[in-house]
C-alpha positions in Angstrom: -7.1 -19.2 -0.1 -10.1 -17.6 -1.2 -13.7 -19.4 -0.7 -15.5 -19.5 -3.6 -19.5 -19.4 -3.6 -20.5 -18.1 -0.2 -22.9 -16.4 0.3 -24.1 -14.4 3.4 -26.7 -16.5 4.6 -24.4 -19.4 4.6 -22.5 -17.2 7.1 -25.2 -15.5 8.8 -26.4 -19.3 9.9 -23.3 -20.5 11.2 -20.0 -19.7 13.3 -17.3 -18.9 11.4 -15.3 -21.6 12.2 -18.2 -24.2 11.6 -18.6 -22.6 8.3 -14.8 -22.7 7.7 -15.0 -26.0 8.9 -17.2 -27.1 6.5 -15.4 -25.7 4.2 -12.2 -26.9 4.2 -13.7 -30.5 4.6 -15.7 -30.1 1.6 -12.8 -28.7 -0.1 -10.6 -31.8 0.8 -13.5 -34.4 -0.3 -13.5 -32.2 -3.3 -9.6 -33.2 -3.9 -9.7 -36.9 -2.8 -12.0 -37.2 -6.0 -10.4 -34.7 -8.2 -6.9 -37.0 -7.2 -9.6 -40.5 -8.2 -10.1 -39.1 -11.3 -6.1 -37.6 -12.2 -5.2 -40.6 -11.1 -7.2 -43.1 -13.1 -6.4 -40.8 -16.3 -3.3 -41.0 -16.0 -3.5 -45.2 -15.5 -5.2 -44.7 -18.8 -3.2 -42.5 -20.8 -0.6 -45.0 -19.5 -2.4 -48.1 -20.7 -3.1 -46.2 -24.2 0.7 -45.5 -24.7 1.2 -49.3 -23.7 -1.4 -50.4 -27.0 1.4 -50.2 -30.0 3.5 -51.6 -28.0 1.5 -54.9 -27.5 0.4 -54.8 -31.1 4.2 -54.8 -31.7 4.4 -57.9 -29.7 1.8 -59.7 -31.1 3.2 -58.8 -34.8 6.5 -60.1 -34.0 4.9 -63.5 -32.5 2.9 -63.8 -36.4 6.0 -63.1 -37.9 8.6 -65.5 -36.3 5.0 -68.1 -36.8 5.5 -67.4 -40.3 9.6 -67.5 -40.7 9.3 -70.8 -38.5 6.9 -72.2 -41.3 9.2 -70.8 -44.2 12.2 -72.2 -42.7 10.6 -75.9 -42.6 9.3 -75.4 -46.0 12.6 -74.2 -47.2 14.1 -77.5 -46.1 11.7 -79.4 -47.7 12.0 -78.1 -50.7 15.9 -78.7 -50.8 15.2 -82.0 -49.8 13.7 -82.3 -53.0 16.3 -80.4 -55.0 19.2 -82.8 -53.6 17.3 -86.4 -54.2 16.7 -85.2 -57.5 20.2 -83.7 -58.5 20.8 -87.7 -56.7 18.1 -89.1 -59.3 19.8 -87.5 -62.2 23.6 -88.6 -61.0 22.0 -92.2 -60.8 20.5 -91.9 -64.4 23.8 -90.0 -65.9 25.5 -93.2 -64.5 23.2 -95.8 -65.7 23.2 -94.4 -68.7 27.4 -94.4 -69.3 26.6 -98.0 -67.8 24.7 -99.0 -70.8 27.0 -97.5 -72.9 30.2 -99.3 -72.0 28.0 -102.7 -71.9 27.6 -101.5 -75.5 31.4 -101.0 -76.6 32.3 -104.6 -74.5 30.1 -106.5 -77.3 31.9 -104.1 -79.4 35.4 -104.5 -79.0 37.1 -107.7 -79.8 40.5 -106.8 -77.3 40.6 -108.3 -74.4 42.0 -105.7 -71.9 39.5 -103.1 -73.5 37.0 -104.9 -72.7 38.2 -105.5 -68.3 39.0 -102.2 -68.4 35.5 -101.5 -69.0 34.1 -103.9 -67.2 35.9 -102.2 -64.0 34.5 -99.1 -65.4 31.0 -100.3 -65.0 31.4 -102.0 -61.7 32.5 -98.5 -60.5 29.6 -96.8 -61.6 27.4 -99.4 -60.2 29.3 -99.2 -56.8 28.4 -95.5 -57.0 24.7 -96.0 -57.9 24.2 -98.0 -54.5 25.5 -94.9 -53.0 23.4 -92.6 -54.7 20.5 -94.7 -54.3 21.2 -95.0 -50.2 21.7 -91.3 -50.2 18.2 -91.2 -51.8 16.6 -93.5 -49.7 17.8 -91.3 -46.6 16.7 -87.7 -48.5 13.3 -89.8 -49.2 12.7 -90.7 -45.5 13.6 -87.1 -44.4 11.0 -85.7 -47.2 8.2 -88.0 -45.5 9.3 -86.7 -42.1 9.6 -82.9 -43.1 6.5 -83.2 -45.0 4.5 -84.3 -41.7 6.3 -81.4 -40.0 5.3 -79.0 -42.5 1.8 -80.1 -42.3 2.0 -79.9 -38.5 3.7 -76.2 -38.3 0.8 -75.1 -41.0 -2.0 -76.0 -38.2 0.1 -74.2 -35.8 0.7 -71.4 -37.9 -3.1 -71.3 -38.8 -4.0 -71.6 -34.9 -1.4 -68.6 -34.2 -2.5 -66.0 -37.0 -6.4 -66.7 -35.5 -5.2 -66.0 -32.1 -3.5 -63.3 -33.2 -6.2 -62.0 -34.7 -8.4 -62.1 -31.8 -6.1 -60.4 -29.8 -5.5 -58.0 -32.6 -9.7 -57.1 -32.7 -9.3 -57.3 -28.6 -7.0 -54.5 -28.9 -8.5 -52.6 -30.9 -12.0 -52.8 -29.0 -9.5 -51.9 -25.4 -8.7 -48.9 -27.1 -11.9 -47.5 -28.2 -13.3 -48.3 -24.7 -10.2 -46.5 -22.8 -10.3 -43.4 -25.4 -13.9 -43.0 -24.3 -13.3 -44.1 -20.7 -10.4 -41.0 -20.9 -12.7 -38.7 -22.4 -15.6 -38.9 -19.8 -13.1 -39.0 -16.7 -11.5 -36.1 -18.3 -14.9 -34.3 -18.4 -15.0 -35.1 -15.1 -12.0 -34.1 -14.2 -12.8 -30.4 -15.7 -16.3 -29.8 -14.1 -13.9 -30.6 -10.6 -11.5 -28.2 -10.9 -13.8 -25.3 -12.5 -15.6 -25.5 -8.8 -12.6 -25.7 -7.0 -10.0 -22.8 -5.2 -7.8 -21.5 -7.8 -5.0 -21.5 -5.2 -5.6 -24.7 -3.6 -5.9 -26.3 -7.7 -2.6 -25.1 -8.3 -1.2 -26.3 -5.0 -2.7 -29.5 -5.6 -1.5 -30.4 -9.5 2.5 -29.0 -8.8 1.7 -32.1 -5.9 0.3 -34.4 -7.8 2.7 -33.7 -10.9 5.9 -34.2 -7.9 4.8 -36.7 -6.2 3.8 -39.6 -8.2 0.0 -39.5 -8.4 -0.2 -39.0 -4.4 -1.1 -34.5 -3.7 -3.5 -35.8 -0.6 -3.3 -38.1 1.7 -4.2 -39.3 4.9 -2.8 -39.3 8.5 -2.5 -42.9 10.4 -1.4 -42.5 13.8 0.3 -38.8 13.4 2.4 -40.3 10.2 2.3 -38.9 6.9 1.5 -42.0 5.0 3.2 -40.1 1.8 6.4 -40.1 3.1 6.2 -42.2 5.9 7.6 -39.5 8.1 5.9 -38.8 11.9 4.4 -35.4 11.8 4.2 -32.3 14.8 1.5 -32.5 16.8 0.8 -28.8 15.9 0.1 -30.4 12.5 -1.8 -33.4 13.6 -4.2 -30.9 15.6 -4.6 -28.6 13.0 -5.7 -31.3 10.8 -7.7 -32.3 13.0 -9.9 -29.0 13.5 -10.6 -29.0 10.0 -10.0 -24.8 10.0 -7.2 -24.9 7.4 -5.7 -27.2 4.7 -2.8 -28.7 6.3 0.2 -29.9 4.5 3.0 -32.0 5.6 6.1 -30.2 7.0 8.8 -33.2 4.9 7.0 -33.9 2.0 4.7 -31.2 1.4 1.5 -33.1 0.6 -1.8 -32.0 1.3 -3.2 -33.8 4.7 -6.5 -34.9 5.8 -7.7 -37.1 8.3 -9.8 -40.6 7.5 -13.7 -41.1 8.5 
């Protein structure tokens, strides 16, 4: 490990092992905040990656707002179609209706004229029909009409929300690009002061060990791994002469205030 800015006075005013002392202590409170910072970027970068995926969300909830909507209106509108095709069939029958009445003060035969008069009572048996029918596709027009009206408001309400959350988004994501920008600044200006040897240690932790290079030691356990450490490791900690790693897990030690 080599130590960066000393200078002989430094060492001319203390013990060696004070000095290394101080040292190695400032070098761990050095790494506690350079891990603060890696480890909030990374929450970041994580939370960026996250954005298109929630824009994707809300996009698909506008969407199925919309095909809900279209689906009603859809109905509706075939509702229509089918009591008018009904309307026409009831005015194609009238009409032959009116016609046969015609030919029975035309004809003078008898039989002609039954057999048209059971030709009319048909049609008119079928016109109740067709008017029933109409009477149901009118009532389901009225009800599909207020649903329409009722899934537009809701439809209205959702694309606002939407919106919002759309502008909220997009306002999260200018704040956490700069918020990433200035911890990464930070970040730099850390490591530029720090061991060359001991920054390399520290990142191949970091980048193995999910976020956690340094950590502390609670009652002579690692609290990385869990695992109970030596007490040659525990004491070297301790005297603060050398960073100390953990002999399972290999993570930088230090011990708490």
């Amino acid at each position: 490990m080599v130590l960066r800015n000393v200078t002989a006075s430094a060492i001319d005013d203390a013990a060696p092992s004070q000095y290394l002392q101080r040292y190695v202590r400032a070098e761990l409170e050095q790494l506690l905040i350079l891990q603060d910072r890696q480890q909030k970027i990374r929450q970041i970068e994580n939370e960026i990656k996250s954005l298109p995926a929630q824009r994707k969300h809300l996009d698909s909830q506008l969407a199925d707002s919309a095909a809900t909507l279209e689906a009603i209106k859809h109905k509706a509108r075939q509702v229509e179609v089918d009591r008018k095709k009904l309307e026409l069939d009831v005015g194609a029958r009238t009409e032959s209706i009116n016609r046969l009445k015609t030919q029975q003060y035309q004809t003078r035969k008898n039989d002609e004229f039954q057999a048209m008069g059971h030709e009319i009572q048909r049609y008119e048996d079928e016109i109740r029909k067709l008017e029933d029918q109409e009477l149901e596709l009118m009532d389901q027009a009225d009800k599909l009409k207020a649903d329409v009206a009722a899934e537009e408001k809701k439809a209205g309400a959702t694309k606002d929300s939407i919106t919002r959350q759309m502008n909220d988004l997009g306002e999260k994501s200018k704040a956490l690009e700069s918020r990433l920008q200035e911890l990464t600044k930070e970040r730099t200006e850390l490591a530029e002061k720090m061991d060359e040897d001991v920054l390399g240690r520290f990142e191949r932790l970091f980048g193995s060990k999910g976020d956690s290079a340094i950590v502390a030691i609670e009652h002579g356990v690692c609290t990385g791994c869990h695992m109970k450490l030596t007490v040659a490791t525990v004491k070297a900690a301790e005297s603060g002469k050398e960073i100390v790693s953990c002999e399972q897990c290999g993570r930088i030690l230090y011990i708490p205030a």
